[in-house]
Phi, psi and omega in degrees: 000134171325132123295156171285167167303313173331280189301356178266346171291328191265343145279356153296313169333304192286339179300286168002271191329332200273344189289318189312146167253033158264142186313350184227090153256131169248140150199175223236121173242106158244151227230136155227147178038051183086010177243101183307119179269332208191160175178146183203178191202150181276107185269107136005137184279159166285149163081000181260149156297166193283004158300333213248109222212128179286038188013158185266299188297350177241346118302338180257337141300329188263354172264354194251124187290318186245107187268357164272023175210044153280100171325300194210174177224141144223148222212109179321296188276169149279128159313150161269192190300320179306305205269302195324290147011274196300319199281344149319345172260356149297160167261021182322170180232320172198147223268147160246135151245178178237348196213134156280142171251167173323317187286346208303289187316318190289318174292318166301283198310335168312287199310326180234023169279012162224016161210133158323304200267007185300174149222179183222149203194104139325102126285145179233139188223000000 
């Protein structure tokens, strides 16, 4: 059976996700018009426990040149509130994740208070 683009994005994500060397690896594809734009992975600070991290979505924003013509985001994880923040100043409509976090209601209701049509979309892969 065919994948879908979702699901082939998002198995770039977890390929990502595999460069971190922290014990919670996540990583991050934002995609515009069928296009990778960005990617990241969750970096360890140098000289920190492995707690302490660079989020995959704030890499994959600082890689990306134009963050207002970004389409989608997929994501390993549900973003935290904090990244969710940053991705309201994209113009994305949506986010795919593969794993819900605790927070997961709080980042959709952020996420879809200032457009009707953003969504949040679970994949499984």
């Amino acid at each position: 059976m065919r994948m879908t683009r979702p699901q082939y994005f998002m198995e770039i994500a977890k390929k990502t996700s595999e460069l971190s060397t922290s014990k919670h690896k996540a990583g991050c594809i934002l995609v515009q018009d069928k296009h990778i734009v960005g990617a990241g992975f969750n970096q360890v600070y140098i000289g920190y426990p492995d707690n302490r991290y660079i989020h995959a979505i704030i890499v994959a924003l600082l890689a990306c040149s134009h963050i207002d013509k970004i389409d989608y985001i997929y994501t390993t994880k549900t973003p935290c509130i904090d990244c969710t923040q940053l991705l309201l100043k994209t113009k994305a409509t949506g986010i795919y994740y593969n794993k819900k976090w605790n927070n997961h209601k709080d980042v959709e209701k952020l996420w879809k208070s200032t457009n009707p049509k953003r969504f949040i979309k679970e994949i499984e892969l």
